[in-house]
C-alpha atoms as one frame of an Amber mdcrd trajectory, in Angstrom:
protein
 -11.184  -0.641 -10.088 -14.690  -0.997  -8.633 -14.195  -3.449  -5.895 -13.788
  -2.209  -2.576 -11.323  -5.514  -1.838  -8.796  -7.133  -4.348  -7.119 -10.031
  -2.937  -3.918 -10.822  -4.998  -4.250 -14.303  -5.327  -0.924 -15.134  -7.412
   1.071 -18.076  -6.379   4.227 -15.767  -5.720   2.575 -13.657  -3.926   1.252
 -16.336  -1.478   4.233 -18.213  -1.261   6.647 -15.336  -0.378   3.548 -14.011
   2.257   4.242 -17.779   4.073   7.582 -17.549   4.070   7.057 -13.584   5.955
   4.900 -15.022   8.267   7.268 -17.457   9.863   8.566 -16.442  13.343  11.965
 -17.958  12.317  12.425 -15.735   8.716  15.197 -13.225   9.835  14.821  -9.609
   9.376  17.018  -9.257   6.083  15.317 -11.845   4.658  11.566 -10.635   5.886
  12.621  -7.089   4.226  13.928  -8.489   0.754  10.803 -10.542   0.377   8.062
  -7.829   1.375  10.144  -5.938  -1.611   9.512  -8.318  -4.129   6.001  -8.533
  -2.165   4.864  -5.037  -2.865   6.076  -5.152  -6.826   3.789  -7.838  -7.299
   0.970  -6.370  -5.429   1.952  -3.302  -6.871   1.078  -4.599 -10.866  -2.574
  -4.786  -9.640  -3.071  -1.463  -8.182  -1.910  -0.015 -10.915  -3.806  -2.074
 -13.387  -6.081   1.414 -14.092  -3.264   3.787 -15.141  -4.439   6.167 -17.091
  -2.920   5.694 -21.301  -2.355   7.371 -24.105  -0.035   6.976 -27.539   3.157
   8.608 -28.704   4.682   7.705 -31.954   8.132   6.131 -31.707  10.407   4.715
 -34.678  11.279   0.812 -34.148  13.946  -0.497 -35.678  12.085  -1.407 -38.344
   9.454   1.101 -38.514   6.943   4.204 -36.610   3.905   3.265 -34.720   2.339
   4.737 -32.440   2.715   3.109 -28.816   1.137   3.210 -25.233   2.356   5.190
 -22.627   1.406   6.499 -19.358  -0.777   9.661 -19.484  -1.012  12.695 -17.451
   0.620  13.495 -13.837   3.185  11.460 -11.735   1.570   8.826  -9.739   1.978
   9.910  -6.010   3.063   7.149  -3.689   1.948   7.710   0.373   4.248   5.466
   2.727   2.037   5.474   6.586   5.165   5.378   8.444   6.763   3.547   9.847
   6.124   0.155   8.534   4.459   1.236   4.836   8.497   1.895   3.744   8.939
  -1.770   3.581   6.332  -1.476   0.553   7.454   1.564  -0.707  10.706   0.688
  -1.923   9.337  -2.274  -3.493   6.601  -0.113  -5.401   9.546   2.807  -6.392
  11.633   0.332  -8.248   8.615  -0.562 -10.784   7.537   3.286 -10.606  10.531
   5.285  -9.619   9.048   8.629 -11.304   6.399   8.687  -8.978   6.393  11.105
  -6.469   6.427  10.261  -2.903   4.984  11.839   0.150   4.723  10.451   4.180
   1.954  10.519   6.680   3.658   9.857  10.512   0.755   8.053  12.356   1.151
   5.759  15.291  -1.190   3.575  17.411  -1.993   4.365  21.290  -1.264   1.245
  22.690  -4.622   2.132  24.969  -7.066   3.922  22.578  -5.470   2.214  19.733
  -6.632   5.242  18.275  -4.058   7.293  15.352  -2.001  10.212  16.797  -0.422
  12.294  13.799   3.246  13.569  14.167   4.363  14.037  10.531   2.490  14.957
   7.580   4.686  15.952   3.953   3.086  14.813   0.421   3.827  16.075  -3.500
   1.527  18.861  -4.843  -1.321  18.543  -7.528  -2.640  15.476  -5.610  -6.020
  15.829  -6.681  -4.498  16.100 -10.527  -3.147  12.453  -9.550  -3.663   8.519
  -8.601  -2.606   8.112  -5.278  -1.328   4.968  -3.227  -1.124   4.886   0.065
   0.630   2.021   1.346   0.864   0.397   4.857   1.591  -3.555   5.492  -0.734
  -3.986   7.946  -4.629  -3.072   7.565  -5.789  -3.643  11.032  -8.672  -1.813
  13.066  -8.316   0.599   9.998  -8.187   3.646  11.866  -4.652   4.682  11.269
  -5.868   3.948   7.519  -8.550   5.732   7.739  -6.655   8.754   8.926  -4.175
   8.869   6.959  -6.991   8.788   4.381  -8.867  11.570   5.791  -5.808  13.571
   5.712  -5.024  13.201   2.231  -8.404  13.732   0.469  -8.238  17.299   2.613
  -4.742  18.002   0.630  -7.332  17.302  -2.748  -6.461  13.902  -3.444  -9.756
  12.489  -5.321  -8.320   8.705  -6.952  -7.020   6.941  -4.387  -6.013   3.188
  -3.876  -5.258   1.233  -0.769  -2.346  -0.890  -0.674  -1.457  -3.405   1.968
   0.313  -7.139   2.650  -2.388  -8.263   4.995  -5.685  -7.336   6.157  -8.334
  -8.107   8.869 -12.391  -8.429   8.486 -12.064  -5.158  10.525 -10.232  -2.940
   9.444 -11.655  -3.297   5.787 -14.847  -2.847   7.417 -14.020   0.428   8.994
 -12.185   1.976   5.400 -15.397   1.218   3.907 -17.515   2.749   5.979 -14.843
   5.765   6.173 -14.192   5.514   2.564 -16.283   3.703   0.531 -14.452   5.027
  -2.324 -10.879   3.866  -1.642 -10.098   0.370  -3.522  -7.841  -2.026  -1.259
  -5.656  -4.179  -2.801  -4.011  -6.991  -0.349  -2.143 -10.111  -0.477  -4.286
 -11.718   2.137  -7.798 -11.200   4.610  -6.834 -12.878   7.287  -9.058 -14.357
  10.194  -9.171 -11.731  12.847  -7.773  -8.986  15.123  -6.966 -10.277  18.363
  -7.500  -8.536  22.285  -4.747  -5.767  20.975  -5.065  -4.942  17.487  -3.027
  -7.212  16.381  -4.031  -9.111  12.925  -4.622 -12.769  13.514  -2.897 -15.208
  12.184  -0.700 -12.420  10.860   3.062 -12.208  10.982   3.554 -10.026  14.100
   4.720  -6.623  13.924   6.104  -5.641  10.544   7.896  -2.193  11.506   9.492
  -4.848  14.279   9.842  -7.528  11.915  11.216  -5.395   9.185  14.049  -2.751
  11.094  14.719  -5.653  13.451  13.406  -3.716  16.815  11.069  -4.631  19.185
């Protein structure tokens, strides 16, 4: 994956991001649709997977057939909101292994303040995603970033429903070598951090708080 942005295109994918955006789409239906949202983002960042062959026996014959190679892909929910993805991603992967990074936003700095930090071993032995909704100023991103390349993770992919002109900026500045793959670069971030036209909050929007 050499580009720094994918933008998932697919008419599925845009058409359930529309119906998310809409103030009136209730939170049960918001969460069911960012599900089926993240396995269809979820096919193209793992498009690189690495492969190798084992010989089976069809019912008709042996061949030797593709499978995944090496260690467990290690998913990285950015709580709270990167759940929503997660459980969309587990149900196409569910042998990956999983591991959480607690960040939130100062409402003032909107700078990241860590409070929870717990990921699988071996990460630098395997592809990591880290997965967040919401790719705003980037900073949280880039954090949680920071903080898993200094547990050894080396191949890592970005993986988020919408993103703004800035905070892609800032993850490639602060990690030019971390692929993003989104459903949608929106306009703008607006006077707080919020993405523009967006779809609000999605840790609101998805556990039904405020």
């Amino acid at each position: 994956m050499t580009r720094h942005l994918t933008v998932v295109d697919h008419p599925l994918v845009q058409h359930k991001l529309t119906l998310m955006r809409e103030k009136e789409t209730p939170t049960a239906v918001f969460r069911q649709l960012l599900r089926e949202i993240s396995q269809l983002l979820a096919y193209e960042v793992t498009r690189e997977l690495p492969m190798t062959t084992k010989r089976i026996e069809t019912p008709l014959t042996e061949m030797d057939a593709p499978v995944l190679d090496g260690k467990k892909l290690a998913l990285i929910s950015i709580l709270r909101a990167g759940n929503g993805l997660l459980d969309g991603v587990l149900e196409l992967i569910p042998s990956a292994r999983v591991g959480f990074v607690g960040l939130y936003r100062d409402e003032k700095t909107l700078q990241p303040v860590e409070y929870y930090f717990k990921v699988p071993a071996e990460l630098g032995d395997r592809m990591v995603i880290a997965v967040d909704p919401m790719l705003a100023t980037g900073n949280s991103s880039a954090a949680a970033i920071d903080k898993l390349k200094e547990a050894g993770a080396v191949n890592i992919r970005f993986l988020c429903l919408l993103a703004a002109p800035e905070g892609v900026a800032r993850m490639k500045e602060a990690h030019p070598d971390v692929p993003i793959v989104t459903a949608a670069l929106d306009e703008r971030l607006n006077e707080v951090g919020y993405i523009m036209p967006g779809l609000g909050d999605a840790g609101d929007r998805m556990f039904g708080t405020k």
